[in-house]
C-alpha positions in Angstrom: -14.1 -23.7 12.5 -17.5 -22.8 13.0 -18.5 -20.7 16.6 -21.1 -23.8 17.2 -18.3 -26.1 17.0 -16.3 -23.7 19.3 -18.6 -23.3 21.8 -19.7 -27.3 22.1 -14.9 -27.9 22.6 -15.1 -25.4 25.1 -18.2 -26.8 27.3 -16.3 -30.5 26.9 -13.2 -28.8 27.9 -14.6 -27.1 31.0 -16.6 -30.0 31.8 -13.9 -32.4 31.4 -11.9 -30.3 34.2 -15.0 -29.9 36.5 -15.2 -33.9 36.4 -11.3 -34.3 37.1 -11.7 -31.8 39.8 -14.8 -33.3 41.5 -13.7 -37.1 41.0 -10.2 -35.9 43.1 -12.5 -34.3 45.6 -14.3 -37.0 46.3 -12.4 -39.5 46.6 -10.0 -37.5 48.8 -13.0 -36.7 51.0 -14.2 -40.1 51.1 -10.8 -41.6 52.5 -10.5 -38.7 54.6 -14.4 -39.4 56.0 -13.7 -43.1 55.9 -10.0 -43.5 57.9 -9.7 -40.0 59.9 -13.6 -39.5 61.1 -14.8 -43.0 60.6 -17.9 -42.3 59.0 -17.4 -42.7 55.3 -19.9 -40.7 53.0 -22.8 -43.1 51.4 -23.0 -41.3 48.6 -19.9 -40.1 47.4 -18.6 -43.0 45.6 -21.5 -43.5 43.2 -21.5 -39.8 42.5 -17.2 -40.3 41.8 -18.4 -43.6 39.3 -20.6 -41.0 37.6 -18.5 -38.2 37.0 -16.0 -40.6 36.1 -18.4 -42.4 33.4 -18.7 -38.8 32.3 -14.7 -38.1 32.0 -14.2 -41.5 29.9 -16.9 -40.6 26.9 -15.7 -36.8 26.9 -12.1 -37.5 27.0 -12.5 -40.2 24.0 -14.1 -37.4 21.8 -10.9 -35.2 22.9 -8.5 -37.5 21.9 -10.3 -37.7 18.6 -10.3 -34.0 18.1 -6.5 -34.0 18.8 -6.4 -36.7 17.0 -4.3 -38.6 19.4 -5.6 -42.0 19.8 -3.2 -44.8 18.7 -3.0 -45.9 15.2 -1.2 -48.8 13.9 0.0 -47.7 10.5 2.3 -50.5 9.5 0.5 -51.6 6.4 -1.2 -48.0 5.8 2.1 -46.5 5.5 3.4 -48.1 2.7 0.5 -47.7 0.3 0.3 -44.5 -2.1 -1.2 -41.2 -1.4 -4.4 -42.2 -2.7 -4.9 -44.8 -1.2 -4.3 -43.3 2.6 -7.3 -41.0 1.3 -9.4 -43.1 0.8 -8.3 -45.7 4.0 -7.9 -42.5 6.3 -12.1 -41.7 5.2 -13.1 -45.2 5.2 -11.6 -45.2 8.8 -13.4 -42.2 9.8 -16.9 -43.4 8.2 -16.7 -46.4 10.4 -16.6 -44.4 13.3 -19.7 -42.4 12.4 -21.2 -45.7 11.9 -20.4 -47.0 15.3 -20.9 -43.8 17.0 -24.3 -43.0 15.9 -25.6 -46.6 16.8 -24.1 -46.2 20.0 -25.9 -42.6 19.6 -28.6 -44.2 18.3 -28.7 -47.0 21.5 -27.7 -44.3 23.8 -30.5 -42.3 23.4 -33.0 -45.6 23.8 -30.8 -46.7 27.0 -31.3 -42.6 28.6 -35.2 -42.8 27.5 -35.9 -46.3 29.2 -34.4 -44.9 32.5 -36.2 -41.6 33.0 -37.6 -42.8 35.7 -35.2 -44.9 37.5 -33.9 -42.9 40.4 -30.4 -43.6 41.3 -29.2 -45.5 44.3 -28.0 -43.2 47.2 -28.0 -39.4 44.6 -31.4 -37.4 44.1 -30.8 -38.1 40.0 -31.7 -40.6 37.4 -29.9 -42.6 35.7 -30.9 -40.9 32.7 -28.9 -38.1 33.6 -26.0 -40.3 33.9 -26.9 -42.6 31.0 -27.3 -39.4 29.0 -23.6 -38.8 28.1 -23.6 -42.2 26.1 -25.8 -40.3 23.6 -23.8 -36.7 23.5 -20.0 -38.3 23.7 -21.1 -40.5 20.6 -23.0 -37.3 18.8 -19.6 -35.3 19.5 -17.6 -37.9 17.7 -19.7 -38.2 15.0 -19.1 -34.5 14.7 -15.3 -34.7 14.6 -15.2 -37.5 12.2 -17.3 -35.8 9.8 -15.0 -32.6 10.4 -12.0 -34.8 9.5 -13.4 -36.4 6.7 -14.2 -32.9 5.3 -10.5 -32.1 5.9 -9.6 -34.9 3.7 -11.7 -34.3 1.2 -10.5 -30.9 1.3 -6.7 -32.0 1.2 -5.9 -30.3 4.4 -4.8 -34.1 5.8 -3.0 -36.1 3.4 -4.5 -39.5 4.8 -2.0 -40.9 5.9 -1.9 -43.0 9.8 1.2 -41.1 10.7 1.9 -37.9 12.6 -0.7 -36.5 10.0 -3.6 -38.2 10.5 -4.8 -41.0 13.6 -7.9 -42.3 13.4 
């Protein structure tokens, strides 16, 4: 695996346990400002919906590079070797065709709201639209990755233990 590669798991990884962390604290400090001190913070929950937005597109590109995300393999398993190949990098090709339109919205959707500040937070919503873009670019990247592996005969293709699309 390439140190580029390296580098971009370990800033989703760090991020994705900054936004866990942060989510947690704010929502704890909101109930504790709301119910004990009756004077919930204004601002808090939006930043929580954020960072939570955040969370949900990073997490979907780690359960693609662990390659955990449920696959139904009922059919897929009973067809030859061959033919998992080639369903296991059909599968993966239609994910870097979804992802980079929703890249390819993503970036339209950030662009379009440069200059829309957010409601109660000192940000744009480009900032907060701009994950859309970079979750969608980092799956692209792992479904190219696995159909390399494929290709390369370090997956066998097949839905199983072995491969999840």
């Amino acid at each position: 695996m390439s140190p580029l590669i390296r580098a971009v798991e370990r800033l989703a990884d760090a991020l994705l346990i900054f936004l866990f962390v942060l989510i947690f604290v704010l929502v704890l400090a909101q109930v504790v400002c709301r119910y004990v001190l009756a004077s919930p913070l204004v601002w808090s929950e939006e930043l929580a919906r954020y960072a939570f937005m955040w969370l949900g597109m990073l997490a979907w590109s780690l359960g693609s590079r662990r390659r955990s995300h449920i696959a139904i393999t009922f059919l897929s398993d009973r067809f030859p070797a061959g033919a998992r190949l080639a369903l296991g990098i059909a599968a993966q090709a239609s994910i870097i065709v979804f992802c980079g339109l929703l890249a390819w919205h993503g970036v339209d959707l950030t662009q379009r709201n440069l200059d829309l500040p957010t409601v109660t937070l000192p940000i744009g919503f480009a900032l907060v639209y701009a994950i859309v873009p970079a979750g969608a670019a980092m799956m692209v990247m792992y479904a190219a990755i696995e159909i390399h592996d494929l290709a390369l005969g370090r997956r066998t293709g097949a839905a199983t233990r072995d491969y999840v699309a």
